[in-house]
C-alpha positions in Angstrom: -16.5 -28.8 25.0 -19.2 -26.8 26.8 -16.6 -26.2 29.5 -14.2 -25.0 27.1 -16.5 -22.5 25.2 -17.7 -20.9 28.4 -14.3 -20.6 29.9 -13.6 -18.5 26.5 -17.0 -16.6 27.3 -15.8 -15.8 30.3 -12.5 -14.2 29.4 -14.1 -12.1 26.3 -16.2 -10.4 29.5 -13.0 -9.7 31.5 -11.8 -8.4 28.3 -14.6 -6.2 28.1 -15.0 -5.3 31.4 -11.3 -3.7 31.0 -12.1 -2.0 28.2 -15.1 -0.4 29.9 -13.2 0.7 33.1 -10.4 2.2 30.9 -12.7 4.4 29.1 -14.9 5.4 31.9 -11.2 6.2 33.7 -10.0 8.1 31.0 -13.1 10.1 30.9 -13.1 11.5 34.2 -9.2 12.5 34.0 -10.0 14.8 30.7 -12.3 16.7 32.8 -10.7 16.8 35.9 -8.1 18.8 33.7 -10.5 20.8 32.0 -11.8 21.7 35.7 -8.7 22.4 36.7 -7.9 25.1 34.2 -10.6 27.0 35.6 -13.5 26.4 32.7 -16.1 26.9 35.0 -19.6 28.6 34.8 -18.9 30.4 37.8 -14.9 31.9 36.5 -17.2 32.6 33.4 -19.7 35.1 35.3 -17.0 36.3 37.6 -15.4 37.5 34.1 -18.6 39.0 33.1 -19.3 40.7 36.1 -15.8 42.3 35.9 -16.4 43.4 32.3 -19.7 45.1 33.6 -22.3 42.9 32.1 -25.1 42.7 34.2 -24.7 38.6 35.3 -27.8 38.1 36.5 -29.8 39.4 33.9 -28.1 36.8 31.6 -29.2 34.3 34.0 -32.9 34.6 34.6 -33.2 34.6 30.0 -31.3 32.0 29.9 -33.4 30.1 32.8 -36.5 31.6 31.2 -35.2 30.6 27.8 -34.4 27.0 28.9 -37.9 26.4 30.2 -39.3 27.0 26.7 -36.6 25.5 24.8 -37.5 22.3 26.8 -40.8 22.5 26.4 -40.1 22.6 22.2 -38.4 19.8 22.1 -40.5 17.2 24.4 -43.0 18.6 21.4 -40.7 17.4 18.8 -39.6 14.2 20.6 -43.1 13.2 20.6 -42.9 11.0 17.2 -45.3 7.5 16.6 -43.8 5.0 14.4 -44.7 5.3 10.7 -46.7 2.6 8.5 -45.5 -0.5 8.4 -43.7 -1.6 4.8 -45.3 -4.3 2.9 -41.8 -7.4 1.8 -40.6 -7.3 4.9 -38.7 -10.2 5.8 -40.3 -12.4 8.5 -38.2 -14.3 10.2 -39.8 -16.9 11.2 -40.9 -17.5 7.3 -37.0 -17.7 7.1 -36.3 -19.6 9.1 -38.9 -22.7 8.2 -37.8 -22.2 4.2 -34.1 -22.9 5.7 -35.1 -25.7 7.3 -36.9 -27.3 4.8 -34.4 -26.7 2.2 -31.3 -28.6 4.8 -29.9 -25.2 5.0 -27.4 -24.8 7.7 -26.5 -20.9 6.3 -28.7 -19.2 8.6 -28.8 -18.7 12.4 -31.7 -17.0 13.8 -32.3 -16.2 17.7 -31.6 -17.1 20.6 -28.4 -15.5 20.9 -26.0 -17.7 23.1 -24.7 -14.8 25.4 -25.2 -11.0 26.2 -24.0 -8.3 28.0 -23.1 -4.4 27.9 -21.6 -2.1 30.1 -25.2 -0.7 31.3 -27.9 -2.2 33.1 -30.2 -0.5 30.6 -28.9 -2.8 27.5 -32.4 -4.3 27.7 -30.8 -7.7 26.4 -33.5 -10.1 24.9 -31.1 -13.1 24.5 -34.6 -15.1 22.6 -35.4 -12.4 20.3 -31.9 -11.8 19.4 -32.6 -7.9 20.9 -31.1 -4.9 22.1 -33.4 -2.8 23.9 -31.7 1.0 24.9 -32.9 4.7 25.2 -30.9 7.4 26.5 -32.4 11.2 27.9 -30.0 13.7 28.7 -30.2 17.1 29.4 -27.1 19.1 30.6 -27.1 21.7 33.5 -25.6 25.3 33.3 -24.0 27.6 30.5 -21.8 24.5 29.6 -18.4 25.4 31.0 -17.5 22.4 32.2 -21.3 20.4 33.6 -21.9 18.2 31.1 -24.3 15.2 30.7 -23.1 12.3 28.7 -22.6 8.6 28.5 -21.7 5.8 26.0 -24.0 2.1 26.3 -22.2 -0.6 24.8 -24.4 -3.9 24.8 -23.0 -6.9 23.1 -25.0 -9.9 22.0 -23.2 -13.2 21.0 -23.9 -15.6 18.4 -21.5 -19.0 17.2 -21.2 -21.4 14.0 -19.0 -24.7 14.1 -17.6 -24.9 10.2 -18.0 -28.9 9.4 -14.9 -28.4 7.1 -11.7 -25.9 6.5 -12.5 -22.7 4.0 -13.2 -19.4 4.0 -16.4 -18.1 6.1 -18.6 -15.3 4.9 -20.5 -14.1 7.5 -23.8 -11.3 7.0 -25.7 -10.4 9.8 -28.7 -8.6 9.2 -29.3 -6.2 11.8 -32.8 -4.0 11.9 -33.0 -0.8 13.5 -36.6 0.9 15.2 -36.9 3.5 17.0 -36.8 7.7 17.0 -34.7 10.4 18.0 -34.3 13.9 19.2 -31.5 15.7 19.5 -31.5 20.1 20.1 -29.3 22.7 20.9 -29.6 26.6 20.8 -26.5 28.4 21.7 -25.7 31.5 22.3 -22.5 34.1 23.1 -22.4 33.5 26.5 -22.9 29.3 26.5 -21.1 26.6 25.3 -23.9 24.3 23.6 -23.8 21.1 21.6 -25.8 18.1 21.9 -24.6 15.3 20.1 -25.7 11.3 19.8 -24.0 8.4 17.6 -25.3 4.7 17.1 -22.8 2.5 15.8 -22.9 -1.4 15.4 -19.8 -3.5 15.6 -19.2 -6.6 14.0 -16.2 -9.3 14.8 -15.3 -12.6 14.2 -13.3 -15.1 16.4 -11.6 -18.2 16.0 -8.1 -18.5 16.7 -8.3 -14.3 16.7 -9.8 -11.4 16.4 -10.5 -10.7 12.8 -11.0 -6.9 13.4 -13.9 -5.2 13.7 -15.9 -3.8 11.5 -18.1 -0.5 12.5 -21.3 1.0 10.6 -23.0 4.4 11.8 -26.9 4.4 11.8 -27.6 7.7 13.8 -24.9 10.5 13.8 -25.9 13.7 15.1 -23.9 16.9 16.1 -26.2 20.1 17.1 -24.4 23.4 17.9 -27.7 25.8 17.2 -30.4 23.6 15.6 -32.8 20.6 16.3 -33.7 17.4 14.4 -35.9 15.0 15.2 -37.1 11.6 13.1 -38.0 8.0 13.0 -34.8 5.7 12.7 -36.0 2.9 10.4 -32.6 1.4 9.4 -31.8 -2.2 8.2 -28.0 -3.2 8.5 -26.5 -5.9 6.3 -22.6 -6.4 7.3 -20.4 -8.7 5.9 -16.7 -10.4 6.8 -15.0 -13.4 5.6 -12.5 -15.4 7.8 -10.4 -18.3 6.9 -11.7 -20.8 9.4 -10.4 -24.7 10.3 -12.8 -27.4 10.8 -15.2 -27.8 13.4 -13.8 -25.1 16.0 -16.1 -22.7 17.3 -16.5 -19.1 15.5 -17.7 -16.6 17.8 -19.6 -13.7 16.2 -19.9 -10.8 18.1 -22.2 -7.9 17.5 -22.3 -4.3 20.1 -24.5 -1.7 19.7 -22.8 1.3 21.2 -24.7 5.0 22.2 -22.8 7.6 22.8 -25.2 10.9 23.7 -23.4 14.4 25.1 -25.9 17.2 26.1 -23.7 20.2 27.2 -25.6 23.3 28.8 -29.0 23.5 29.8 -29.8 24.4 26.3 -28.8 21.4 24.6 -31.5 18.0 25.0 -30.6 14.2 23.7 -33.8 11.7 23.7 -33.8 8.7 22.2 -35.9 5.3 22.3 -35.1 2.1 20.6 -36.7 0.4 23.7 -40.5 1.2 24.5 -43.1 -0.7 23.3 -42.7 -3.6 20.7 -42.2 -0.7 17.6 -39.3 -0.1 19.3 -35.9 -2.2 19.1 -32.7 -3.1 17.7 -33.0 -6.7 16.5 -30.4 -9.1 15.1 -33.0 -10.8 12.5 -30.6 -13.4 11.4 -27.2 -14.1 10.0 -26.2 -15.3 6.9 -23.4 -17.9 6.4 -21.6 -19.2 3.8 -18.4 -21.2 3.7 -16.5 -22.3 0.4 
């Protein structure tokens, strides 16, 4: 049995791993065509220069005007966690009431498995953690240099149904952590700093069920700045018509996908340092009927 549920572990990774390399493919052909049609800083000031504008005027404000514009926003980033609420769920409270009631409806941590496409996942298999932060600043007037990545970091949880029925399955999902995001354009840059986490939720048995995708953080800065505290707690839900005592595979990715494009624009975010800090799977709720 073991040998048979790691055998299908292993072949969701090579799954994923595919997925990955397409993407990260795909990426670097869109801008080799961009680069190709000449959107360059330099064809940029060569246009300039022909027009008359004095180029390296333009360049010393906007290097002058980058140096402060940084500085703002390592100000803004610079954002402690707020009070604690009082009713929070504790888990491990949870998790002895479900015991003592013969409650098999909840799974808590350890997860069973985890990975994600960058070393900086921060998996916490025990806490049932995902541990990320991202800082990106791009370089240039934002022609075609651009800074950006996407972190996808999966964590893996199972229930065997002791009988045939429909599953409902509700993980709750708690989000910590804070965010800045700022970009100040102007005429002769192209600016926009943009970050969105997303957490994706599928079920397996014989198949996919499909996934279903919720946005906590979605941000998209052409010429402004915004910076907060993400305190965010995710309830999902699915149902699956399940058979008896066969492995359900629950699968939950966090992906972060951050784009800082000119010099001007600036993406920080931390759901990693210190123990405020995290994206936590608290526990998942299951029902079958």
């Amino acid at each position: 049995m073991k040998e048979r549920l790691l055998a299908q572990l292993k072949e969701f990774r090579q799954d994923d791993e595919a997925i990955w390399k397409y993407q990260a493919q795909e990426q670097r052909r869109q801008l080799e065509v961009l680069r190709k049609l000449g959107r360059s800083d330099e064809g940029f000031k060569a246009s300039l220069a022909k027009a008359g504008i004095n180029v390296q005027v333009l360049e010393e404000e906007s290097a002058r005007e980058a140096q402060q514009f940084r500085k703002a926003h390592e100000e803004l980033g610079k954002i402690e966690p707020p009070p604690s609420r009082r009713g929070r769920k504790d888990p491990l409270l949870m998790q002895n009431v479900a015991a003592l009631a013969g409650s098999h409806t909840w799974i808590f941590p350890p997860a069973w498995e985890g990975w994600g496409n960058a070393e900086t996942c921060g998996l916490n298999l025990a806490l049932g953690e995902v541990n990320i932060e991202s800082h990106q600043t791009g370089d240039g007037w934002g022609l075609a240099a651009v800074a950006y990545g996407t972190q996808l970091c999966t964590l893996w949880f199972y229930y065997f149904p002791p009988r045939a029925g429909e599953l409902l399955v509700e993980p709750h999902i708690d989000f910590q952590g804070n965010v800045a995001v700022s970009a100040h354009d102007h005429w002769y840059t192209s600016t926009h700093a943009e970050l969105e986490l997303k957490v994706h939720f599928d079920l397996f048995q014989h198949y996919w069920d499909g996934i279903e995708t919720a946005t906590v953080v979605d941000e998209h800065r052409h010429d402004s700045s915004a910076a907060y505290w993400v305190d965010d707690h995710r309830v999902m839900s699915k149902s699956l018509s399940v058979s008896a005592n066969d492995i359900v595979w629950i699968k939950l990715t966090t992906s972060l996908y951050v784009v800082a494009h000119s010099s001007h624009a600036h993406v920080d975010c931390d759901f990693r340092t210190g123990a405020n800090r995290r994206i936590r799977v608290e526990h998942i709720w299951v029902n079958l009927t």
